[in-house]
C-alpha positions as CSV (number, residue, x, y, z in Angstrom):
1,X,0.0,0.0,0.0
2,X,1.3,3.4,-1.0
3,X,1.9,5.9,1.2
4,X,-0.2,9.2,2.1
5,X,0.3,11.4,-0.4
6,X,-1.6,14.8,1.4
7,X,-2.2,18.4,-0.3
8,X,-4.2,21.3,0.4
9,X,-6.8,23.3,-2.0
10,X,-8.1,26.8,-1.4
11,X,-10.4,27.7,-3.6
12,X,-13.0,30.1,-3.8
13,X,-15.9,32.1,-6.0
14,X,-17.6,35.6,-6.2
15,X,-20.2,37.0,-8.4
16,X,-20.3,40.9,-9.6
17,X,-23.8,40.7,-9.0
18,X,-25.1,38.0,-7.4
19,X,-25.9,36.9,-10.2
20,X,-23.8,38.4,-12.4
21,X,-20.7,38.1,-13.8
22,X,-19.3,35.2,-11.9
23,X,-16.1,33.3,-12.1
24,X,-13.9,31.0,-9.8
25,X,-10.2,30.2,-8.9
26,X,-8.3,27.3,-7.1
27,X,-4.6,26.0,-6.1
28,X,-3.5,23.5,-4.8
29,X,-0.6,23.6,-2.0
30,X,2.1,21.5,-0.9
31,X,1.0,21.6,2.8
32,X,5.2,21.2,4.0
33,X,6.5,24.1,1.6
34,X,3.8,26.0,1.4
35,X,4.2,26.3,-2.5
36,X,1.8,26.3,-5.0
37,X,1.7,23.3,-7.1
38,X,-1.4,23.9,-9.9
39,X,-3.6,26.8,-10.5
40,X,-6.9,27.5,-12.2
41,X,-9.5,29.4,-12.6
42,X,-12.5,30.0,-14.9
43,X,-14.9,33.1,-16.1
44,X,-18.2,30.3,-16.0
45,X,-20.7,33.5,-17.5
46,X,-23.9,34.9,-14.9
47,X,-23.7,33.2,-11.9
48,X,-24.3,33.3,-8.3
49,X,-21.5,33.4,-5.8
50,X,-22.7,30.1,-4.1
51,X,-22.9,28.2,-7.9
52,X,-19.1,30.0,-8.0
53,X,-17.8,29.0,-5.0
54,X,-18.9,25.2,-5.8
55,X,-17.7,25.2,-9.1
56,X,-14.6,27.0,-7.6
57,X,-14.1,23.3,-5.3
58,X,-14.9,21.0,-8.2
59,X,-12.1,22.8,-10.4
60,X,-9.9,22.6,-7.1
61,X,-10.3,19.0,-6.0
62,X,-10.1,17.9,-9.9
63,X,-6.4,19.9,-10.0
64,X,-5.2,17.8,-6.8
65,X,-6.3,14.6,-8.4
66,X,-4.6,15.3,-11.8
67,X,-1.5,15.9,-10.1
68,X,-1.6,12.6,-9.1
69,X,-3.5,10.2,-11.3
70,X,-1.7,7.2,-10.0
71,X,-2.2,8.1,-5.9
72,X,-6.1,6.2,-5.4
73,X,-7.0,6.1,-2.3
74,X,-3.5,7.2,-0.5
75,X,-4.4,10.9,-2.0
76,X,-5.4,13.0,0.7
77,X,-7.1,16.6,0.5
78,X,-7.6,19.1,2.9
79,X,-9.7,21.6,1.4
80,X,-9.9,25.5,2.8
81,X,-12.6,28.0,1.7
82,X,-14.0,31.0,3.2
83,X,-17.8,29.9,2.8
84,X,-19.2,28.6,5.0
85,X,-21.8,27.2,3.5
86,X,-20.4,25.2,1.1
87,X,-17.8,23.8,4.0
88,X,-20.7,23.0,5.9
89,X,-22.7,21.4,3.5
90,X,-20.0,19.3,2.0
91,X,-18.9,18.2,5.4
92,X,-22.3,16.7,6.2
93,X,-23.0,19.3,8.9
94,X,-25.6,21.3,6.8
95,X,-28.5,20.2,4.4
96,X,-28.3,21.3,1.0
97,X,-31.8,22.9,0.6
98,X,-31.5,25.0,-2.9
99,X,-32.1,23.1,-5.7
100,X,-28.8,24.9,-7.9
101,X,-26.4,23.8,-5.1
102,X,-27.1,19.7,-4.9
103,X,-26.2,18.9,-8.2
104,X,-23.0,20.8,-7.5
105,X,-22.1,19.1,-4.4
106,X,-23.2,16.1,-6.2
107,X,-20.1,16.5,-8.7
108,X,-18.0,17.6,-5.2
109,X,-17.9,14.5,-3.8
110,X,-18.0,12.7,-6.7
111,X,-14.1,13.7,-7.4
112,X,-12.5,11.9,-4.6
113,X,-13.8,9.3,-2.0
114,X,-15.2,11.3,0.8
115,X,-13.0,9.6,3.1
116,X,-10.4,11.4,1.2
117,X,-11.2,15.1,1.8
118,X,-11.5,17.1,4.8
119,X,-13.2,20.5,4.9
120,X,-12.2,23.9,6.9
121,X,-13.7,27.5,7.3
122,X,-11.3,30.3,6.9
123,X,-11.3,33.6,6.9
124,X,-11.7,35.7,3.9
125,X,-8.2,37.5,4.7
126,X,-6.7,33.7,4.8
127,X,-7.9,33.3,1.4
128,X,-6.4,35.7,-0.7
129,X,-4.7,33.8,-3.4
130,X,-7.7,31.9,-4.2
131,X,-9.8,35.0,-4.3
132,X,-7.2,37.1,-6.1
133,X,-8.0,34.0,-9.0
134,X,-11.3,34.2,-9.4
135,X,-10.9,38.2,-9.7
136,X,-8.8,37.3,-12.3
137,X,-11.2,35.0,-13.8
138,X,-13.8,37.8,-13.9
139,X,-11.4,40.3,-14.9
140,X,-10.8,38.2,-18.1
141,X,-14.5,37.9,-18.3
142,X,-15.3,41.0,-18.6
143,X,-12.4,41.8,-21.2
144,X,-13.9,38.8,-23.6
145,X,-11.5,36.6,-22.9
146,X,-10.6,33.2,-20.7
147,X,-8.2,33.4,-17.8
148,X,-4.7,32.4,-18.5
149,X,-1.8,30.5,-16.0
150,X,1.1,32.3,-17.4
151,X,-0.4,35.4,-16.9
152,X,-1.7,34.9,-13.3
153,X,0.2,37.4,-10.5
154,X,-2.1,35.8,-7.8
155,X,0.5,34.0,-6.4
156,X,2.7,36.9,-5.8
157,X,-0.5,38.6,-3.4
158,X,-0.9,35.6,-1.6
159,X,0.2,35.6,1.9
160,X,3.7,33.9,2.7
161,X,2.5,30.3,4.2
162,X,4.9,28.9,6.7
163,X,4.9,32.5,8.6
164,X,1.7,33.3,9.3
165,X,1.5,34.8,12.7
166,X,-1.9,36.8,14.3
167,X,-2.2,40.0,15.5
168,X,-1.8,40.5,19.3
169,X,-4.9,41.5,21.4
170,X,-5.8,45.0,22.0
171,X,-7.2,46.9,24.1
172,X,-9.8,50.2,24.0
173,X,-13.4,50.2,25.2
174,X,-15.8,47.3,22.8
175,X,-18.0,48.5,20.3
176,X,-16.4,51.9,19.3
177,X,-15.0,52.9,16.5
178,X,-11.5,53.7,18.2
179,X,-11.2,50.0,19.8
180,X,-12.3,48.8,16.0
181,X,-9.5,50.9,14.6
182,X,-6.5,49.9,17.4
183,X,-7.3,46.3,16.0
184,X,-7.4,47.1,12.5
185,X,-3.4,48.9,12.6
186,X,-2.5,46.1,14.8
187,X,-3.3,43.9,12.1
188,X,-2.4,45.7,9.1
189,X,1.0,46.0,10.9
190,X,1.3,42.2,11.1
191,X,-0.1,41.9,7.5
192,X,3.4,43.6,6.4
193,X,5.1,40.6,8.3
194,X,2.5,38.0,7.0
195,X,-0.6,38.0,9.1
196,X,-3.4,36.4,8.4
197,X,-6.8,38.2,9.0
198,X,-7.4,41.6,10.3
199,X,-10.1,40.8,13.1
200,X,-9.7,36.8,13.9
201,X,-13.7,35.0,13.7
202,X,-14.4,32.9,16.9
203,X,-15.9,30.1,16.3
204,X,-20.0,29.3,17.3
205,X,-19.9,29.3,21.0
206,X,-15.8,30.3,21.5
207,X,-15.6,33.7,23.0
208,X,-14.5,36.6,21.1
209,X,-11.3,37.3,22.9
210,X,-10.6,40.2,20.9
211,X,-13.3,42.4,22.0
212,X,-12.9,43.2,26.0
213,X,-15.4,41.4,28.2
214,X,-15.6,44.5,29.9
215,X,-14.2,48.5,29.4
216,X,-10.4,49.0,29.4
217,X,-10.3,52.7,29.2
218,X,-13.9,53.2,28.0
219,X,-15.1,57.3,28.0
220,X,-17.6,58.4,30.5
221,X,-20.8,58.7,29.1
222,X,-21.5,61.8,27.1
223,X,-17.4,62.1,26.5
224,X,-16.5,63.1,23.0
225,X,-15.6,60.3,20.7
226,X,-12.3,61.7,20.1
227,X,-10.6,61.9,23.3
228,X,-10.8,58.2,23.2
229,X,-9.8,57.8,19.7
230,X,-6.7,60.3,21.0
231,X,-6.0,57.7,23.4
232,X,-6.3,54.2,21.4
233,X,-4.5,56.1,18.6
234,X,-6.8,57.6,16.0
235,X,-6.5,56.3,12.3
236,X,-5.5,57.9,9.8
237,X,-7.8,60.6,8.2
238,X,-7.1,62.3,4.3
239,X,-6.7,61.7,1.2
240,X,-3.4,62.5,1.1
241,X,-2.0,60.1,3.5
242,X,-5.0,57.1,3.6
243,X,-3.3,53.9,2.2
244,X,-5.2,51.9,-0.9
245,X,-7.6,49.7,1.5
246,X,-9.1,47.8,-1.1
247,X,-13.3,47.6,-1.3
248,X,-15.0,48.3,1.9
249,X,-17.2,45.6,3.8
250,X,-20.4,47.7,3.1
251,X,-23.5,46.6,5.4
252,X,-26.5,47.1,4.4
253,X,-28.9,47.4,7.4
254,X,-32.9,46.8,6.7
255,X,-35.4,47.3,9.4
256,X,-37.8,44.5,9.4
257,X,-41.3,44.8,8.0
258,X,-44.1,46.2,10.0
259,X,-45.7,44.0,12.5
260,X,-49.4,44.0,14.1
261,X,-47.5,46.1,16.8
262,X,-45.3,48.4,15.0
263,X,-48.2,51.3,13.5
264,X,-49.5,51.3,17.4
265,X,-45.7,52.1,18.3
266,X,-45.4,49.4,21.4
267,X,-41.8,48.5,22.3
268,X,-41.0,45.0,20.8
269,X,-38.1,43.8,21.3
270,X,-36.4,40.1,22.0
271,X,-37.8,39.8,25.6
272,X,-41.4,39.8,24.0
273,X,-43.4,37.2,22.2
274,X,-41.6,37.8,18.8
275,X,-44.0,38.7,16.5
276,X,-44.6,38.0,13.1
277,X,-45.3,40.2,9.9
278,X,-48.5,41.9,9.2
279,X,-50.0,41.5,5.8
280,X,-48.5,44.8,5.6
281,X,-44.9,43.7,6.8
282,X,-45.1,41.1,4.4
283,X,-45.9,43.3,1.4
284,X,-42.9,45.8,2.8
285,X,-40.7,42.8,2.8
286,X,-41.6,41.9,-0.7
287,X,-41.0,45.2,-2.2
288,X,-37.4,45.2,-0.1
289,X,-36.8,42.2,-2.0
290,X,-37.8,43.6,-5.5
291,X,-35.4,46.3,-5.0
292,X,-32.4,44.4,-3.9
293,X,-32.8,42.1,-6.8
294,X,-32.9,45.3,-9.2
295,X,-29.9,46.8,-7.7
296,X,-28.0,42.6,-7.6
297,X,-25.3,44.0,-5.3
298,X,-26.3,42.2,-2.0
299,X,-24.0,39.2,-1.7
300,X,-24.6,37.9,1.4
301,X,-27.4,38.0,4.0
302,X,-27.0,37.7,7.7
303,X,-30.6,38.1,10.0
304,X,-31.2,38.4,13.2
305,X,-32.9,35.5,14.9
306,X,-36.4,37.3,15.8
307,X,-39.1,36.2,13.3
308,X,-40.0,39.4,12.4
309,X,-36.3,39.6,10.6
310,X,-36.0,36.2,9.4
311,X,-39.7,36.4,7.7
312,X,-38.1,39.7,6.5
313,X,-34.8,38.3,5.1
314,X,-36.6,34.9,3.1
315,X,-38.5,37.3,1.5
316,X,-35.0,39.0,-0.2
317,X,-33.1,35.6,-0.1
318,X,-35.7,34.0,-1.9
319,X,-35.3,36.6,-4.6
320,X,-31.6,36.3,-4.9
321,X,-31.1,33.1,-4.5
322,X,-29.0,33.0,-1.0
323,X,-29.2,32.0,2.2
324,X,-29.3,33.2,5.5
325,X,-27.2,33.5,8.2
326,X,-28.1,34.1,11.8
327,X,-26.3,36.5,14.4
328,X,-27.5,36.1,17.4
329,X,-25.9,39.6,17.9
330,X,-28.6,41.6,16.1
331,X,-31.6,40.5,17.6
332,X,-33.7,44.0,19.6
333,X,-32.7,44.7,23.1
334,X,-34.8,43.0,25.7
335,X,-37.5,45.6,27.2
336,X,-38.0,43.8,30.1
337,X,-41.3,44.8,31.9
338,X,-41.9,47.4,29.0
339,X,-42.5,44.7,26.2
340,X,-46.0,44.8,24.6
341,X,-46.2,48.6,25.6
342,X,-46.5,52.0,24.3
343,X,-44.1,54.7,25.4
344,X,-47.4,56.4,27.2
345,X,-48.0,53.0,29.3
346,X,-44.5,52.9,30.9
347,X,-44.4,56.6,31.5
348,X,-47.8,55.6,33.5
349,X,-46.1,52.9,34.9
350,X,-42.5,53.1,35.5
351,X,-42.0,57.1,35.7
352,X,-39.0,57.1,37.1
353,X,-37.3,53.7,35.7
354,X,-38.1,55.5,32.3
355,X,-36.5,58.8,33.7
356,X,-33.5,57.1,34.4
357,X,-33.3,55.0,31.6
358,X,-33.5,58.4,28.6
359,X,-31.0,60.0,30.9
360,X,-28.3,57.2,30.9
361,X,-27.3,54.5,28.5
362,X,-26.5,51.9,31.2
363,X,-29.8,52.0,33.0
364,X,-31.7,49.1,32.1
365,X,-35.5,49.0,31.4
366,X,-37.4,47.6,34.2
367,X,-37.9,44.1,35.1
368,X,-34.1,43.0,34.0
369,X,-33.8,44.3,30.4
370,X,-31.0,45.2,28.8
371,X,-29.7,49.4,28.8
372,X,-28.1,50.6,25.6
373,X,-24.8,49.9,26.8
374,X,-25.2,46.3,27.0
375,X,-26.6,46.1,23.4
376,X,-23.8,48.4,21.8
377,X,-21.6,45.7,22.9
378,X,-23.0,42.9,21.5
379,X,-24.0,44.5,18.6
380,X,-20.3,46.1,18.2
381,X,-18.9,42.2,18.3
382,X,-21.3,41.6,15.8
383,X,-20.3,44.0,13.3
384,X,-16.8,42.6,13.5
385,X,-17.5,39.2,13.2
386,X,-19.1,40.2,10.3
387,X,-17.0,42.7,8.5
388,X,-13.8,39.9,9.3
389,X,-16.1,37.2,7.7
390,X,-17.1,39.8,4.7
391,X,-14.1,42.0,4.2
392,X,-15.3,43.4,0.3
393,X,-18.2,42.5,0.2
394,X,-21.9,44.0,0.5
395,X,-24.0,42.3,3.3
396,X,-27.6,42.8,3.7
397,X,-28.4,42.8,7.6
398,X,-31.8,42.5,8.2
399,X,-31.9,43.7,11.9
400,X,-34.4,45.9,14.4
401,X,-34.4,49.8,14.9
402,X,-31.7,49.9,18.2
403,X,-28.8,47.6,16.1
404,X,-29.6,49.8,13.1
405,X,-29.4,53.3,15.2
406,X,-26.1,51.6,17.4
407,X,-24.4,50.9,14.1
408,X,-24.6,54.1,12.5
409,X,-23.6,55.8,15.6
410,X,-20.6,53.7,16.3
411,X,-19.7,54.5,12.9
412,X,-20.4,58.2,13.0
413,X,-18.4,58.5,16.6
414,X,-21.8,60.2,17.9
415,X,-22.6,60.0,21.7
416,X,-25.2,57.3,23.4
417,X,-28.4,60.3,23.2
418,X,-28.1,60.2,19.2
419,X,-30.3,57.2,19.5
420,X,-32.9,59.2,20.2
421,X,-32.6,61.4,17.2
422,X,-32.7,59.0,14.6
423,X,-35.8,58.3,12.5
424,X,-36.2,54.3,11.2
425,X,-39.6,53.5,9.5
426,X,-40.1,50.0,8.7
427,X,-38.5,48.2,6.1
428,X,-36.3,51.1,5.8
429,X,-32.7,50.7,4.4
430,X,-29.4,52.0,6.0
431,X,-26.1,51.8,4.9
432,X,-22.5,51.8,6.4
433,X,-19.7,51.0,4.6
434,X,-16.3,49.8,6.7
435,X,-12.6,50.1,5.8
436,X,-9.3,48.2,6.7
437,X,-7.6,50.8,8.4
438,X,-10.9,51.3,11.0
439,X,-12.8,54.0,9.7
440,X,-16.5,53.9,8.8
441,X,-18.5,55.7,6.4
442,X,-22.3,56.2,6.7
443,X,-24.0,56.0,3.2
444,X,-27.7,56.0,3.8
445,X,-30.1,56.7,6.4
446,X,-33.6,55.3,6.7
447,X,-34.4,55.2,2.7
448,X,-38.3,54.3,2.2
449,X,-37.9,55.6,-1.5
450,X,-38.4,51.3,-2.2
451,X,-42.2,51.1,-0.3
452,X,-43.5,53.9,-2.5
């Protein structure tokens, strides 16, 4: 019996359009040099990034079993992607539900016995010279021609392998935009020695070390945002002077559609009983969908877990063609004692717990809710799981007014009270757009232009 013969592919996909203009590259590695041993790559027409991505592991698995025709059963592949939905599906873990994708994983596993390939998530940053192939692909797409191996330069962008080491842990308060930065520099720093991702993705149910469990140096309420970007070292601001970051991870935040409580303004939030649409909300939902499919630059879809938002986010993904991923980080803020209530009740009520609560961001709504503070953290851990998971990419959030309001005031450096002087209808759209040195941009603001 011949011995092991092992090799890694990293392959990967992407769609300008989703569908659109789609293509996908691959190499395989030698995992003990770190050297690439094939390349390829392929412009495959209108496409969406999931039918890329798989076609992008077929074309990879194929390349690591023509290097070695002769190997049978003693070839071993370990195959790294940044999707995690085609890692999951293909390693058993998740069903295949849409109907493009099965015949795809289909041809997958037929390459190589399944017993022959393992399957791990990366992040996006990790996956660069994959990536950098299927630009290429597109690139050559778009010029009218196919992508060629001698004139491929993704190798030379690819990170060195063998060296990879990961950006220390630093501190600043969680959930503002100075902490976000600090991390960012830290990691661009380490990227000029080889580092692998600029904010590192826990995995389901491992802490997020990098975020503080609680405030280092953290500014008293009400305390400008720039003394503490003074302090964690503000980034760098100007034309003149900003490095070329690449595209932005640009979220795209939708309120959900109106429930039977939203037009009689009662709080709702995830302490409640989690209401679903309203005929209304539904038809909100369904023009939010029509216009993201119009515009076919969402490429990914992430919901909070509250039905309100996933009936809200089907509606879109169903449209485009993706699927949905939950965060458990954008769900509402729990309410407590207020739920089910309008903002006249619980002044009737709880006079003084509401008193307290407008006047300070860490006061808690009565009964055991959770205060503003609370949510800006977990909402602030959110946005960088995501933006590491999404670096380039647009990602529809379909989230509740208080994550929508926390993330464009993170972003805008704007004290705790600017949360109450924000407008978000229903089914409204938002956008922030977030760069690799730390800084944020906010695009759009409650846009109901797609409801009229």
């Amino acid at each position: 019996m011949s011995a092991a013969r092992q090799v890694v592919v990293e392959a990967d996909g992407g769609s300008r359009g989703n569908p659109g203009p789609a293509g996908y590259g691959a190499v395989v590695i030698d995992p003990a040099t770190g050297e690439p041993l094939a390349e390829t790559a392929e412009y495959i027409g209108v496409a969406t990034n999931n039918v890329a991505e798989y076609r992008g592991l077929i074309a990879g698995l194929t390349a690591a079993k023509a290097l070695f025709p002769d190997a049978g059963d003693a070839l071993r592949v370990h195959v790294r992607m940044d999707s995690k939905l085609v890692v999951e599906q293909m390693s058993g873990r998740w069903k295949i539900k849409h109907p493009d994708m099965k015949p795809l994983a289909a041809r997958a596993a037929a390459v190589l016995p399944p017993s022959s390939v393992t399957y791990e998530w990366i992040p996006r940053a990790q996956n660069k010279h994959a990536d950098r192939l299927a630009n290429e692909a597109m690139d050559a797409g778009r010029d009218g021609r196919q992508w060629e191996a001698s004139a491929s330069t993704a190798s030379l962008d690819a990170p060195a392998r063998g060296s990879v080491s990961t950006p220390p842990p630093v501190q600043g308060p969680p959930g503002d935009q100075a902490a976000g930065a600090a991390r960012a520099r830290a990691a661009l720093a380490a990227a000029r020695g080889a580092a692998d991702t600029l904010f590192p993705v826990p995995e389901p149910g491992v802490p997020d070390t990098t975020v503080p469990a609680a405030p280092v140096s953290a500014p008293a309420p009400g305390q400008p945002a720039g003394t503490a970007s003074e302090k964690a070292g503000a980034p760098l601001t100007g034309w003149g002077s900003a490095p070329d970051l690449g595209a932005p991870a640009t979220l795209v935040l939708l309120r959900h559609g109106e429930t039977a409580l939203t037009p009689e303004k009662r709080f709702s939030g995830s302490g409640g009983t989690d209401p679903e649409l309203s005929a209304t909300g539904r038809g909100q939902a369904e023009r939010a969908a029509e216009h993201f499919a119009a515009l076919g630059t969402v490429q990914e879809i992430v919901s909070s877990p509250l039905r309100r938002c996933r009936e809200t986010a089907a509606a879109v993904a169903g449209r485009l063609g993706l699927d949905v991923r939950i965060d458990e980080g954008l769900r509402e803020t729990d309410f407590g004692a207020w739920e089910g209530l309008t903002f006249g009740e619980v002044r009737e009520r709880y006079a003084d717990d509401l008193t307290a609560w407008l006047a300070s961001p860490d006061t808690a709504p009565t009964g055991g809710g959770e205060s503003f503070a609370e949510v800006a953290g977990r909402v602030a851990a959110a946005r960088d799981r995501i933006v590491a998971r999404y670096a380039g990419r647009t990602v529809l959030l379909v989230t509740h007014v208080t994550p929508i309001k926390t993330l464009v005031r993170l972003a805008l450096g704007a004290p705790p009270e600017a949360l109450f002087r924000m407008e978000l209808s229903a089914a409204s759209i938002s956008t922030v757009a977030y760069y690799g040195d730390g800084n944020a941009s906010v695009r759009l603001l409650n846009d109901t232009s797609h409801l009229r």
